[in-house]
N, C-alpha and C positions, 0 to 999 in steps of 0.2 A: 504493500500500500504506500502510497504517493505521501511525503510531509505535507501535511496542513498548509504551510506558506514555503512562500521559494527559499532558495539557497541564495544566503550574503556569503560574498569573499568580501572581507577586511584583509586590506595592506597596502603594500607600499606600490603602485603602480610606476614605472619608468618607460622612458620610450629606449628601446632597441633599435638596432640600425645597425645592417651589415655591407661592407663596401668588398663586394665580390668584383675578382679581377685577374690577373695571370701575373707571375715574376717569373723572369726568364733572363734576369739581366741584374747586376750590381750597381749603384749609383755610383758615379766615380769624385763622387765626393765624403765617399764612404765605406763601410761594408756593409750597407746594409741593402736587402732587396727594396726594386723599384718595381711596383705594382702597378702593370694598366687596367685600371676603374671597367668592367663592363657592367657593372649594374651595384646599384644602388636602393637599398631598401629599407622602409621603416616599419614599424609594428608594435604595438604596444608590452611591454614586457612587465615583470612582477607580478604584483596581483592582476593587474589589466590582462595576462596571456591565461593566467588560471582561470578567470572570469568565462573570457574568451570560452575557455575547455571544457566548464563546465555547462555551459550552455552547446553546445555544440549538439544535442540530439533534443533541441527545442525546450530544454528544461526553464525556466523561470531563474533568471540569477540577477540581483541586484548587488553592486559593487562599487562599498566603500570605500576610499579612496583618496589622496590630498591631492588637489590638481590648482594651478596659478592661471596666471595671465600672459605667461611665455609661450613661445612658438612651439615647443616640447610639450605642453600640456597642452596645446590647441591642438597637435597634431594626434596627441591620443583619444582625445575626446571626440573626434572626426571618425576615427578608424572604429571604437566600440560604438556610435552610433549605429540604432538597430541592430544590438546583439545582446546589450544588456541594459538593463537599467542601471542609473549613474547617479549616485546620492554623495555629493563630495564634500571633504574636510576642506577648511583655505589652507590655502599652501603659501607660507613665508621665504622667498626667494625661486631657486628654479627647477622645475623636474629635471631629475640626474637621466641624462641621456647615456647611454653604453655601447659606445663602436665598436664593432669587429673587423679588424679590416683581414678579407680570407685572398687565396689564392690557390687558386688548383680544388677548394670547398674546404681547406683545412686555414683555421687563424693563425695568422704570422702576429700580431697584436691586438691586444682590445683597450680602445680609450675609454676613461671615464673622468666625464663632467659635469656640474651641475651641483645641487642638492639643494633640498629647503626642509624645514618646519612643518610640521604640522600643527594646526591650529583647535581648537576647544569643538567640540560636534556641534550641532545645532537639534533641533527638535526632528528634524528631517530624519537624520542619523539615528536619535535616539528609538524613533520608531521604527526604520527599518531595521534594525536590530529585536524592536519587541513582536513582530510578525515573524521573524525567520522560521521557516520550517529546519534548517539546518546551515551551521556556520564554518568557512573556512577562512581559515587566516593562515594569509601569506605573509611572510611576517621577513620582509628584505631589511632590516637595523634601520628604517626610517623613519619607523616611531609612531607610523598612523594606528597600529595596534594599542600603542599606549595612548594613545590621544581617547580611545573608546575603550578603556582596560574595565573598568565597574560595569559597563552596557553586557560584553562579553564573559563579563565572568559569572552573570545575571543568565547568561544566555546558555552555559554551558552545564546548570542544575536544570534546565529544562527540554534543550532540542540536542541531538547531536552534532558533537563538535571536534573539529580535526585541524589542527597549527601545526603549520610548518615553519617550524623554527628558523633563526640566524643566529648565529653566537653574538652580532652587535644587538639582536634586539632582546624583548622580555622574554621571562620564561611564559611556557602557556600557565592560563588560569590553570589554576585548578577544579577538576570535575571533567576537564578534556576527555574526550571517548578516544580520541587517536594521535599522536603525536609522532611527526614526517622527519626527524632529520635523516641528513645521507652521515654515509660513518664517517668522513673529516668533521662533519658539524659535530658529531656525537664525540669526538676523539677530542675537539678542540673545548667543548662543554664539562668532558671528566675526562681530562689530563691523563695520560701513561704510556707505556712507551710499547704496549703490546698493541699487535695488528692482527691476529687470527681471529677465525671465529666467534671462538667463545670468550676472548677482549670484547668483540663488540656484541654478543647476546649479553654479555656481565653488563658494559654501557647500558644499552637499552633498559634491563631494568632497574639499574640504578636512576636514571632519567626517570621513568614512571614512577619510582616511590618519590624522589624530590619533587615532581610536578605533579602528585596526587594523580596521575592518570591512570585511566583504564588500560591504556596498551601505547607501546612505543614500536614503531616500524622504521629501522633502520634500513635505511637503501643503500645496496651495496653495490649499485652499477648492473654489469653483465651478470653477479651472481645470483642475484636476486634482492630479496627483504627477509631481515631478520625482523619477526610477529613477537614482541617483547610484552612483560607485565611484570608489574611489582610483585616481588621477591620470586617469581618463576627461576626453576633452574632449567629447565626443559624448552628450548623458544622455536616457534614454527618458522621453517625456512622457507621460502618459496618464491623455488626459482624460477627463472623466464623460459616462456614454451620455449623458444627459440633465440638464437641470436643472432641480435640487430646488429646491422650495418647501417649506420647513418650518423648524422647530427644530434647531440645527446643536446642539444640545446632545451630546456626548458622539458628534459624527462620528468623534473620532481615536480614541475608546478602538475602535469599531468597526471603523475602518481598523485598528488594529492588531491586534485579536482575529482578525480574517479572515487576514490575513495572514502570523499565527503558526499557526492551522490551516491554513491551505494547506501553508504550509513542514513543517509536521509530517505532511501529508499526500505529500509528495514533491516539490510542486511546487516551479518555479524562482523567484529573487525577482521576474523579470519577470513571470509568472505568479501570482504571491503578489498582487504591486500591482493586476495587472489586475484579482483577484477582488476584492480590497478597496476598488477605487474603486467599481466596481459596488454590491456592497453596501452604503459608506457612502452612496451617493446614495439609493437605496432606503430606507435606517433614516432619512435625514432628513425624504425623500418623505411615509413613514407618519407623523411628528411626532415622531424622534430618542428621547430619553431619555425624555423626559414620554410618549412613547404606552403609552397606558393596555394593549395585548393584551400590552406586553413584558412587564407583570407582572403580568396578571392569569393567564395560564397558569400550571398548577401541574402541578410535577416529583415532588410528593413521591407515594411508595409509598399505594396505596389504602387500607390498615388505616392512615393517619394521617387519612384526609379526613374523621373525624368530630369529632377532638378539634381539628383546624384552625377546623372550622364557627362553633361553640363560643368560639374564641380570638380568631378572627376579627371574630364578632359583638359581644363585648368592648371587641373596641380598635376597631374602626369608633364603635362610642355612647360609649365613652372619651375620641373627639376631635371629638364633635359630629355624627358623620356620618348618614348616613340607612342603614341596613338593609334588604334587596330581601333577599325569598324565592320561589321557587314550588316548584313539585312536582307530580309525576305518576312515571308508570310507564316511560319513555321506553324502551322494548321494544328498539325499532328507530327510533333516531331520525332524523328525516327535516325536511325544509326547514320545516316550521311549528314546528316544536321549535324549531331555530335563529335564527326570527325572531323567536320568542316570546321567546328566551332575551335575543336582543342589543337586543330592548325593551326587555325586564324590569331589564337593565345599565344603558342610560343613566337609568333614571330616580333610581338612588342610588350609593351611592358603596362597595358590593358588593354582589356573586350569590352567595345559596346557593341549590342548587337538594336538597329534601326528596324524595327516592327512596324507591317503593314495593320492600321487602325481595320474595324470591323467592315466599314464602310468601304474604305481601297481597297480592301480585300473582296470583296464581294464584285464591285467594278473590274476587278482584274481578273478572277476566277470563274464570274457567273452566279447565279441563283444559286443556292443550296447552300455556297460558302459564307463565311468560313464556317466551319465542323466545331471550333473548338475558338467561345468568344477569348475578347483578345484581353481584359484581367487575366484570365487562365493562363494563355499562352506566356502573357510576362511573370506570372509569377513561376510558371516551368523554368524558361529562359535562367530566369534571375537566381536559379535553386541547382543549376551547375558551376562546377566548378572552376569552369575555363570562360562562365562569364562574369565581368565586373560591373556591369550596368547594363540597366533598360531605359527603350528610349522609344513611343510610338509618333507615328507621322503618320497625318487624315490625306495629304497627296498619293497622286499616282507611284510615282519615286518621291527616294527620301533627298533627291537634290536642294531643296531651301532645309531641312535638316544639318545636312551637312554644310552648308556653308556656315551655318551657327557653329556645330561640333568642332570642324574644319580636322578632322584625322590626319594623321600621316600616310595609312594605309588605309584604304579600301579593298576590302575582301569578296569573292565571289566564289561558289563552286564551278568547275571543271563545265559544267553544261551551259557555262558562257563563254565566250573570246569575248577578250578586253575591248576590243574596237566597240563591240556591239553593246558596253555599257552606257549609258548616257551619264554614270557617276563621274565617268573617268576625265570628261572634259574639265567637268566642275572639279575639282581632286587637282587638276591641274592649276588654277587659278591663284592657291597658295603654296604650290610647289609638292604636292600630296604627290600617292601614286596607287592606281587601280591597279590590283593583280587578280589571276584566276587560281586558285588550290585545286588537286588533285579531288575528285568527289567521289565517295562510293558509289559502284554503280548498281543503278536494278532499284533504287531506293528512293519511292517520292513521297509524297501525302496524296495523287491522285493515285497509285497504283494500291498503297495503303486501303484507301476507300473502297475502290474499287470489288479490292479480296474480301472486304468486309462485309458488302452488299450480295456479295456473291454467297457468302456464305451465311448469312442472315435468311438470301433466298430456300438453298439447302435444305437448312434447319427446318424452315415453314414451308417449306413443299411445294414453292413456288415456282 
């Protein structure tokens, strides 16, 4: 059974940013490598990526949080829009940004700058904390945990409750049902000089009786999680199905989001760990925090996907990026749409895809169309991965569309030549460029209907 009210994450949000690029060469003013930039990325990180995780299979998650008036907190605020709800502490200087600068996918350095204050809750805060069905704190030494420490510790005799600790921040209240450090946290928490197993099952329950918890789950990477509790001498190990090749970027906020929706879902903390080692090996598997589908999916309500389009297109050529568009009628979409689409993705650095309205579509197709009104269709559109906005157009073509959008690229499937689009003239006017992608073949939305009419007949004997 489902908690009563949503899941809060409490912490420290930061914006993330990784500068992916190649070194193949030494500075000669130096030793050190010279990295060419081919992509650039931001994202919300701390408790903003947990939030993120745990909403990810439509769960309800509001996220505490201290955010300013700097360009870091407006950028995180943009990015969790329509995915969580946003109840913020003030923030006394700047959200601490964290560069990764990679090459080859592995970091040669990561910068850090910034930091602020967190400031006293407000009524806002105080209640989304007395609603929670279930609570996680992410708890990065930035002190939003402490800013709500009495709210939380109110909250943790009453819903389930699961902190992921930092050695610079608080201990969790007490009454915690689950407590995430990985074993350097745990190591750097009770000091010693042993590193086997059962150093870190002794850690763990020593951590649970000082922090009155139910259970401590030490994360030990590729081995799994040590399932800890006060004075246990016996600790459940449990290891990952398999192992992950990828980006461990942001495995513990995942190990911990899961496992504060399980708990919130009823289950026990043995059960809590089991689902979240799973799952963090998977989120590493797909490429952790940096995989591109975590944030190219969009949450928000369909009457937003056209002023997104718009914003979108902005800040993509605002920070050098490349602009992808296409468009059609996508009735009933089917496997050549979706391969067309997850081409048309990697070639820039976002999808908008320009939707024929109910009206153009029916002018263009005939009586009967479309199959499938076009709400529906944007919100299908919107609910892939490889797309980052929707955007519909009541013309014939989306050509006065795009001269607003103004893309770099213009997309089409394989069953047009470029000549024969009329986008491509327009595409040309600000230096764009209309191409054709390779399209499945055999696969339309009339043949679709088609087989379906036919078989509808079948059925009824007709």
């Amino acid at each position: 059974m489902s908690a009563p009210g949503p899941l809060v994450v409490v912490g420290d949000a930061l914006l993330d940013q990784d500068i992916e690029g190649s070194a193949t060469r030494l500075s000669p003013d130096g030793p050190a490598p010279v990295v060419d930039v081919t992509e650039d990325r931001c994202r919300p990180g701390g408790a903003g990526l947990a939030a993120v995780l745990a909403a990810r299979e439509g769960r309800e998650v509001v996220l505490i949080t201290a955010l300013g008036d700097d360009e870091a907190s407006r950028t995180v605020r943009r990015a969790l829009r329509g995915r969580v709800t946003l109840v913020e502490l003030p923030l006394t200087g700047e959200l601490p940004v964290k560069t990764r600068v990679m090459a080859g996918g592995r970091p040669l350095v990561r910068i850090d700058r910034g930091g602020g204050r967190p400031g006293a809750p407000d009524d806002a805060v105080r209640e989304a904390l007395a609603s929670a069905g279930a609570v996680l704190v992410a708890d990065y030494g930035r002190h939003a945990a402490h800013a709500v420490r009495e709210q939380l510790a109110a909250a943790a005799h009453r819903v389930p409750l699961v902190w992921d600790p930092h050695p610079k921040g608080d201990d969790p209240v007490p009454g915690a049902r689950l407590a995430t450090p990985n074993a350097a946290e745990a190591r750097a928490l009770c000091p010693g000089d042993g590193t086997t197993l059962s150093d870190d099952a002794l850690r763990g329950a020593q951590l649970a009786e000082r922090w009155a918890a139910a259970s401590v789950a030490v994360t030990l990477g590729e081995r799994g999680v040590l399932l800890t509790s006060p004075g246990q001498d016996t600790p459940m190990l449990v290891p990952p199905p398999y192992r992950a090749v990828g980006d461990p970027c942001g495995a513990g906020d995942c190990f911990a989001a899961t496992a504060a929706a399980a708990l919130a879902d009823g289950a026990l903390p043995g059960e809590a760990v089991e689902r979240a080692v799973a799952e963090a090996c998977a989120f590493v598997a797909a490429g952790g925090a940096g995989n591109p589908a975590l944030w190219h999916a969009r949450a928000a309500a369909d009457e937003t996907l056209p002023s997104d389009a718009f914003a979108l297109a902005r800040s993509v050529r605002a920070r050098g990026g490349t602009v992808v568009a296409t468009g059609g009628c996508f009735d009933l979409l089917h496997a050549g749409h979706v391969g067309l689409l997850e081409s048309a993705r990697r070639i820039g650095d976002c999808l908008i895809v320009c939707v024929n309205s109910d009206a153009s579509l029916t002018r263009l197709k005939g009586p009967g169309r479309p199959l499938t009104p076009l709400a529906d269709r944007m919100r299908v559109l919107g609910a892939l991965g490889s797309v980052d906005a929707v955007v519909a157009f009541e013309e014939d073509t989306p050509a006065a569309l795009l001269t607003e959008l103004r893309p770099d690229v213009w997309v089409k499937g394989g069953d047009y030549a470029v000549d024969d689009l009329p986008e491509a003239a327009v595409l040309r006017e600000w230096g764009g460029q209309a191409v054709v992608l390779p399209y499945l073949a055999g696969r339309s939305t009339t043949m679709l209907a088609g087989r379906a009419a036919r078989a509808a007949a079948t059925v009824t004997g007709l």
